[in-house]
C-alpha positions in Angstrom: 5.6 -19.0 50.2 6.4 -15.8 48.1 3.7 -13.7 46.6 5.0 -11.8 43.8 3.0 -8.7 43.0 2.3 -6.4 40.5 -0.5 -3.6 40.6 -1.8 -1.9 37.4 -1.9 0.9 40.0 1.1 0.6 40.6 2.5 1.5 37.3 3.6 4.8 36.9 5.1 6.6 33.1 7.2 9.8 33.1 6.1 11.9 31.6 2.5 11.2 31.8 0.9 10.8 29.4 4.0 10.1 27.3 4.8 12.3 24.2 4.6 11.8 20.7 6.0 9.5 18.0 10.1 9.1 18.8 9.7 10.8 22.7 11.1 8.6 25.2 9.2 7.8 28.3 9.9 5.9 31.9 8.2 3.3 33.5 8.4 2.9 37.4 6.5 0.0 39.2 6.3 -1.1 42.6 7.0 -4.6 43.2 5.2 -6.5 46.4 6.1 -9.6 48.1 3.2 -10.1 50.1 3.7 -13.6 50.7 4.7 -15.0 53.9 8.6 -15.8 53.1 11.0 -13.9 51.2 11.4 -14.5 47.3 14.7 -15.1 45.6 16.1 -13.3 42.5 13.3 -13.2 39.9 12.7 -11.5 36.5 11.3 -8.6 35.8 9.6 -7.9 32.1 8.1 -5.1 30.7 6.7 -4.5 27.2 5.2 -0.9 25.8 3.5 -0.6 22.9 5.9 -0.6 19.5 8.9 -1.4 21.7 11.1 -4.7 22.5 10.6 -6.3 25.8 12.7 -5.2 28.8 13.8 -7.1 31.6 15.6 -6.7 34.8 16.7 -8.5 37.7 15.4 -7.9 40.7 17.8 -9.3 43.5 15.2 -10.8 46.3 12.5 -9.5 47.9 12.0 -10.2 51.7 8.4 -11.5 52.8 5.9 -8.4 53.4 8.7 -6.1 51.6 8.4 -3.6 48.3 10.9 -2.6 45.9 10.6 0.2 43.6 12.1 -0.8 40.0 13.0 2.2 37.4 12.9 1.5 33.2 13.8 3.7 31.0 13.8 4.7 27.1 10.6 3.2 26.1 9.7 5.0 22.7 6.0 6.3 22.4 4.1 4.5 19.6 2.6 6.8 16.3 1.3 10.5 16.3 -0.4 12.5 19.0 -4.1 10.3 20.2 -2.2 6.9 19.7 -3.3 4.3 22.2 -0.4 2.3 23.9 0.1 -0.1 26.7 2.7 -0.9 28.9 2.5 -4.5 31.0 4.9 -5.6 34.1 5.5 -9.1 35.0 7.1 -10.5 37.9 8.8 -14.0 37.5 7.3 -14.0 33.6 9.1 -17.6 33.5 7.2 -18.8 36.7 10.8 -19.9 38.5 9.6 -18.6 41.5 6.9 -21.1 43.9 4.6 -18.9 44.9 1.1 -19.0 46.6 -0.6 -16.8 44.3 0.7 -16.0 40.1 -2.4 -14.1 39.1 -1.5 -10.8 40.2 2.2 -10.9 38.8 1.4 -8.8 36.2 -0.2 -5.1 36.4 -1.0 -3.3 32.7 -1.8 0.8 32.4 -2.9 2.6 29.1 -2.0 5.9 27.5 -2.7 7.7 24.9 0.5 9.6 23.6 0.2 13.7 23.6 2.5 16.5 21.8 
């Protein structure tokens, strides 16, 4: 089966920390599959602090494979020392049968700068 996964380590926001109220930051994630056969087309979601969810698809991933997915024009939440999080799911709808959903999801902190 597929193993969708998503490291909170695996998170990364550009700039970083993200700038205050109205900047716009990036969020890039590396996706893993390492399950022992490939996954079809799945979902993925992000949410960030004060903004709408996002989602993408992500066309397959082969067994053992990564994928590098790029989101842009998240808004940073409040004035400079707000705290904010930003949380990536793979397959948030569960479509995908996989050996192991509890590491679909990775979530980072930040607290936004001037």
């Amino acid at each position: 089966l597929p193993d969708l996964a998503v490291a909170s380590a695996d998170l990364r926001l550009a700039p970083d920390p993200p700038s205050i109220n109205g900047g716009t930051f990036t969020v890039t994630v590396v996706v893993r599959n390492p399950g022992t056969a490939p996954a079809a087309a799945f979902q993925l979601r992000a949410t960030a602090t004060a903004n709408p969810p996002r989602t993408q698809v992500v066309g397959g991933l082969a067994a053992g494979a990564s994928t590098i997915v790029v989101l842009a024009g998240f808004v940073t939440p409040g004035p400079v020392g707000s705290p904010g999080t930003v949380q990536v799911t793979a397959d948030p709808a569960s479509l995908i049968q996989e050996s192991n959903r509890s590491n679909n999801t990775g979530t980072r902190g930040f607290v936004s700068v001037r």
